[in-house]
C-alpha positions in Angstrom: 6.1 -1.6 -9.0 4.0 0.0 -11.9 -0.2 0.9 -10.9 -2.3 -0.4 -13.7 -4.0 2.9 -15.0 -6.2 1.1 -17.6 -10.1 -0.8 -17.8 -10.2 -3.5 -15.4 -13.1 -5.6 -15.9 -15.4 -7.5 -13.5 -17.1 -10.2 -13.3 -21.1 -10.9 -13.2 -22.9 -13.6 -13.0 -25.9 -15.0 -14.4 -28.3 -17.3 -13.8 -28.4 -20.3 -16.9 -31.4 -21.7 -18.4 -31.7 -25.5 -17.7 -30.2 -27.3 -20.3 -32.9 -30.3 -19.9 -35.8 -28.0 -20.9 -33.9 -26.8 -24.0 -33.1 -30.4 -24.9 -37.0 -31.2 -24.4 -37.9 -28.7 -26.3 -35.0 -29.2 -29.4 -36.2 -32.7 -29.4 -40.1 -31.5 -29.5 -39.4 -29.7 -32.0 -37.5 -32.0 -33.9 -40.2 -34.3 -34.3 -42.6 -32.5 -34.8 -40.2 -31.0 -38.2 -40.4 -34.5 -38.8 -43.5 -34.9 -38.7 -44.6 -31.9 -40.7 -42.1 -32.8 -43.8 -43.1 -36.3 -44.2 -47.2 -34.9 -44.2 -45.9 -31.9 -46.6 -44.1 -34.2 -49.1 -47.2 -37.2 -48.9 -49.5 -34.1 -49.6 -49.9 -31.6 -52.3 -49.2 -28.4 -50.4 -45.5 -28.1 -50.1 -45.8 -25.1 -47.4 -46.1 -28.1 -44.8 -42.5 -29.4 -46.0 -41.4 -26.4 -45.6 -42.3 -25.5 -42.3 -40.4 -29.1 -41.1 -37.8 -27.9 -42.9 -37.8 -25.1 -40.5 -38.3 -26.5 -37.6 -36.1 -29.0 -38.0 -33.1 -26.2 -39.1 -34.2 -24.1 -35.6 -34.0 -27.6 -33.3 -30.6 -28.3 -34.6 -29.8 -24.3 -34.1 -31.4 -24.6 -30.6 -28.8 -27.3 -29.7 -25.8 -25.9 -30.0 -26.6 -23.7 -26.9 -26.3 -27.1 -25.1 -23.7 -27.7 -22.8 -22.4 -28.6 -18.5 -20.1 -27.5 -16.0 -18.3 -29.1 -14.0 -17.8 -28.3 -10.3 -15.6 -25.5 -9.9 -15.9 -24.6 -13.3 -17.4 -21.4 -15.4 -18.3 -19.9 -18.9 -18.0 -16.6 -19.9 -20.7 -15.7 -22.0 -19.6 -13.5 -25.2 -22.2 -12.3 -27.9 -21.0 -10.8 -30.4 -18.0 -9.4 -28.9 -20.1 -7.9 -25.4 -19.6 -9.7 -22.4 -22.8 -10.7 -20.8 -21.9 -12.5 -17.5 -20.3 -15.7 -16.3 -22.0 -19.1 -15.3 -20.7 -20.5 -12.5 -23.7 -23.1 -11.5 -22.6 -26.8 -12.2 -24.5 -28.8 -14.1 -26.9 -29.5 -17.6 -27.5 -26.0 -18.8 -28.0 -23.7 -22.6 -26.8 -20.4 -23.7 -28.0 -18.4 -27.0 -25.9 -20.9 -29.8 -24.2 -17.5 -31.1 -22.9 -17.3 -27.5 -19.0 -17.2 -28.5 -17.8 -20.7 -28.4 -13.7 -20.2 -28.0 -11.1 -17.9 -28.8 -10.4 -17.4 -32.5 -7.0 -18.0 -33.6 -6.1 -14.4 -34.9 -3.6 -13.3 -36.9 -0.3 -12.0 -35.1 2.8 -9.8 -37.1 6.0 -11.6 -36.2 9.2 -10.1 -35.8 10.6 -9.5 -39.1 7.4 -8.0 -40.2 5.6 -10.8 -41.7 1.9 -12.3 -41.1 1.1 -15.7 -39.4 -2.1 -17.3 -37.9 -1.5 -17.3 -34.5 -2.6 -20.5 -32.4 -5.7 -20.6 -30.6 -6.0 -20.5 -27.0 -7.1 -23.0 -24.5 -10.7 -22.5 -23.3 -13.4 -24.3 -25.5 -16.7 -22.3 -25.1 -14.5 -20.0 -23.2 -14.9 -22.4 -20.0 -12.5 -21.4 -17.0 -11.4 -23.7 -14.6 -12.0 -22.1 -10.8 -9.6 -25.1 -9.5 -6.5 -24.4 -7.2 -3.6 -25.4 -9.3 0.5 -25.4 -9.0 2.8 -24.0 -10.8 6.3 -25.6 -10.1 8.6 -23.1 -11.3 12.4 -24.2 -13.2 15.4 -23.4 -10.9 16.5 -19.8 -11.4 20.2 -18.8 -11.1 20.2 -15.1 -9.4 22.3 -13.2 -7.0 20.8 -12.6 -3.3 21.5 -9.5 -1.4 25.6 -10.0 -0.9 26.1 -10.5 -4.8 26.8 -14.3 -4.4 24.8 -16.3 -7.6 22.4 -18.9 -5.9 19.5 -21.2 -7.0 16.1 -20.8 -6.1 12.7 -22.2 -6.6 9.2 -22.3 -5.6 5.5 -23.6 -5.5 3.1 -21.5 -6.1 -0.9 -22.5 -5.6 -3.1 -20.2 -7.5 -6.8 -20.3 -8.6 -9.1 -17.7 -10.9 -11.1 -15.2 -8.7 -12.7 -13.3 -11.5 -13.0 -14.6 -14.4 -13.7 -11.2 -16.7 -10.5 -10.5 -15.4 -8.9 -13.3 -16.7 -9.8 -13.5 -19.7 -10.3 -10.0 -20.7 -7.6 -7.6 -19.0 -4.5 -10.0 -19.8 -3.9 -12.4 -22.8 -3.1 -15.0 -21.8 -4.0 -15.8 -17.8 -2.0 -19.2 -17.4 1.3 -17.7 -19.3 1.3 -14.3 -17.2 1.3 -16.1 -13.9 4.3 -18.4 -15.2 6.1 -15.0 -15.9 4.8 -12.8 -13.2 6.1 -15.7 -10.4 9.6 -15.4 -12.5 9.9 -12.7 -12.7 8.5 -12.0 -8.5 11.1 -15.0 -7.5 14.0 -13.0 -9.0 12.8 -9.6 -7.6 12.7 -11.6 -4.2 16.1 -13.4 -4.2 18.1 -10.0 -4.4 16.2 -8.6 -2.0 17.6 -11.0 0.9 21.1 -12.5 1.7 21.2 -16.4 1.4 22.9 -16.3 5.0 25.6 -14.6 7.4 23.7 -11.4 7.1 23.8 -9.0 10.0 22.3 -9.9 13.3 19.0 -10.1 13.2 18.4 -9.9 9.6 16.2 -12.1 7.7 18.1 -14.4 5.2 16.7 -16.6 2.5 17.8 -19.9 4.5 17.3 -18.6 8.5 13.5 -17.2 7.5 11.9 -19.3 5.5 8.5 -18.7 6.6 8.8 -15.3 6.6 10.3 -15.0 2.4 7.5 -17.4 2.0 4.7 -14.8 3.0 6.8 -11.7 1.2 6.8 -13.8 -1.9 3.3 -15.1 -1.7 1.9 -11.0 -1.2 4.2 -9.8 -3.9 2.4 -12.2 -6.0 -0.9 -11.6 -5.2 -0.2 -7.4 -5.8 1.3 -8.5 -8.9 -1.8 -10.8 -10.0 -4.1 -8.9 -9.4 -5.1 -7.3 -12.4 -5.3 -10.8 -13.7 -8.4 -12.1 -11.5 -5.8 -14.5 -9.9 -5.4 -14.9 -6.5 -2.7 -16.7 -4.3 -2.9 -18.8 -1.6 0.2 -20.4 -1.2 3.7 -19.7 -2.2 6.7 -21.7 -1.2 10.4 -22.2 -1.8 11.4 -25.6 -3.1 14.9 -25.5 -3.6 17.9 -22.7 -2.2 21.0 -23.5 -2.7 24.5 -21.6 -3.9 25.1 -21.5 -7.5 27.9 -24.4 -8.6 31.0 -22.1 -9.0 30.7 -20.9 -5.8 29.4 -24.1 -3.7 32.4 -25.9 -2.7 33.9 -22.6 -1.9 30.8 -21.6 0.4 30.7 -24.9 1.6 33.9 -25.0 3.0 33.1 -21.8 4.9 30.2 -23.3 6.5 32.2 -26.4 7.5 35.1 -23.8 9.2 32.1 -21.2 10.4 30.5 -25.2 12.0 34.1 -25.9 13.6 34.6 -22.6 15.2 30.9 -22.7 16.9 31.9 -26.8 18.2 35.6 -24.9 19.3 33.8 -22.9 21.6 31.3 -24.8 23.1 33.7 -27.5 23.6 35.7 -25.1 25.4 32.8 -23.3 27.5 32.2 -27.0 28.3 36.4 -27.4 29.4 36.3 -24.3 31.2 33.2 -24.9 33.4 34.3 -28.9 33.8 37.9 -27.6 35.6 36.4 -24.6 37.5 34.1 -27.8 39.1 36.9 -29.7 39.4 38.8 -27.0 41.4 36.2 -26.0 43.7 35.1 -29.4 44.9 38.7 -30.4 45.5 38.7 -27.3 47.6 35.8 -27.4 49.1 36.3 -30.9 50.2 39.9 -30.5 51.1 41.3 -33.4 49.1 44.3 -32.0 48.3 46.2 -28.4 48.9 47.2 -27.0 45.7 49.0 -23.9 45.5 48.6 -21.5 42.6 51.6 -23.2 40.4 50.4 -26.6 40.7 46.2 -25.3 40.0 48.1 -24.0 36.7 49.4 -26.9 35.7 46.6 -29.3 36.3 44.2 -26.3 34.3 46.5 -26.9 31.4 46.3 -30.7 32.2 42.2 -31.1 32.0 42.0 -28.4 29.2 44.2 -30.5 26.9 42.4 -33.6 27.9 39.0 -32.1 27.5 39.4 -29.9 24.1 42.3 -32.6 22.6 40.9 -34.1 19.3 42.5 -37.3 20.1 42.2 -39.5 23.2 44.6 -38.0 26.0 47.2 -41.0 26.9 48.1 -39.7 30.6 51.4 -40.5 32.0 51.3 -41.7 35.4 53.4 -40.0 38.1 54.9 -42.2 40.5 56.2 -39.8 42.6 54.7 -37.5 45.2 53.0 -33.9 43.9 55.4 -31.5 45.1 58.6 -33.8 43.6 
């Protein structure tokens, strides 16, 4: 994975002015505009009109700086192209009106050369959002560790740490964290078989937990020159691709038959070794080595037989 070599920005905060003095004041001033034009225009001296004018002009000027935060919300402050710090204090507050209000729209050069008005971005009065949010990413089709195609998807829970960051060292914060966890969920699903790895390896289905927390610190490296930060990542969905499913399927049903084979015949084996010894042990009956042959094939066939055993009775003696 690539170091980023270039500026990496950082965040500082500042402390607002309270919006509720600044609407006093715009409101003071308001009237008092008022109250200067209508005396300039009843009077002969027109310098009073004037100065209404004025004030009335600078109150509405004073205004715009006017606006709130929500909990878990911030503005970065841009004058005039300069950063000057981030407001991260809920509530009523104002900022210089030539504070930059939102992202122009730009122009971009498409692909065959020509000139279009890009669209503008989604932060009015560049306000960030400090929220946790999810990204539920689409169901990607890559190959795991053995070369066999699967599906996989995740969850991933992600918040803005720094907000200079964010806004300044990528282009667009909410579109590079769709394509980073892509593009992280693909690098991660070849790294690890889906199953029937060797012993003791970690596979995508048997460690779960474990891919989880690889995925979630990949992410979180690969963020990071974003101001994002990671605090959950988790598969959704793991399953083999279609063309190969009923094929893998099968093998897991043969692989599930072959593990019930054997316990059911650990189980057989230990049942008849009980049964031997306690005949023996409390002398029920004298078996010599043919006869224990015969009644080991007997129970065995019995015990492991798919199908109820339908004994057939001997009305003889043992030895006949």
């Amino acid at each position: 994975m690539s170091t980023y070599q270039g500026i990496v920005s950082r965040e500082r905060e500042v402390r607002p002015v309270s919006g509720g003095r600044m609407l006093t004041l715009c409101l003071l001033l308001l009237a008092v505009g008022i109250a200067l034009f209508i005396y300039g225009v009843s009077t002969q001296p027109k310098g009073w009109a004037l100065g209404g004018i004025t004030l009335g002009v600078l109150a509405v000027v004073l205004s715009l700086g006017l606006y709130t935060l929500q909990p878990n919300e911030a503005r970065v402050l841009i004058l005039f192209g300069r950063y000057c710090g981030t407001v991260r204090r809920d509530g009523f507050h104002w900022g210089n009106p030539f504070y930059t209000n939102g992202p122009s729209s730009g122009v971009q050069i498409g692909t065959k050369g020509e000139i279009k008005l890009a669209a503008p971005k989604k932060h009015p009065r560049m306000k960030v959002s400090l929220r946790a949010r999810n990204l539920n990413g689409d169901r990607l089709k890559v190959n795991d560790k053995q070369g066999n195609p699967i599906e996989i998807a995740a969850v991933i829970i992600w918040r803005v740490q720094d907000t200079a960051q964010a806004m300044f060292d990528v282009d667009d914060y909410e579109e590079y964290v769709r394509l980073q966890a892509e593009s992280a969920l693909r690098h991660l699903g070849s790294q690890y078989a889906y199953d029937n790895a060797e012993p003791g390896e970690v596979t995508l289905r048997s460690g779960m937990d474990e891919v989880s927390q690889t995925l979630a610190v990949e992410l979180s490296q690969r963020l990071a020159r974003s101001g994002v930060t990671v605090d959950e990542a988790r598969l959704t969905h793991l399953a083999y691709a279609p063309e190969i499913a009923q094929a893998m399927l099968r093998r897991q049903q043969a692989e599930a038959v072959i593990a019930a084979r054997q316990k059911i015949v650990q189980g057989a084996v230990g049942m008849v070794d009980m049964a031997l010894r306690d005949l023996a042990e409390r002398n029920v009956v004298d078996l010599d080595p043919e006869r224990k042959a015969a009644m080991v094939s007997n129970l065995l066939v019995v015990l492991c037989g798919e199908s109820d055993a339908k004994p057939v009775i001997n009305a003889g003696t043992l030895y006949s």
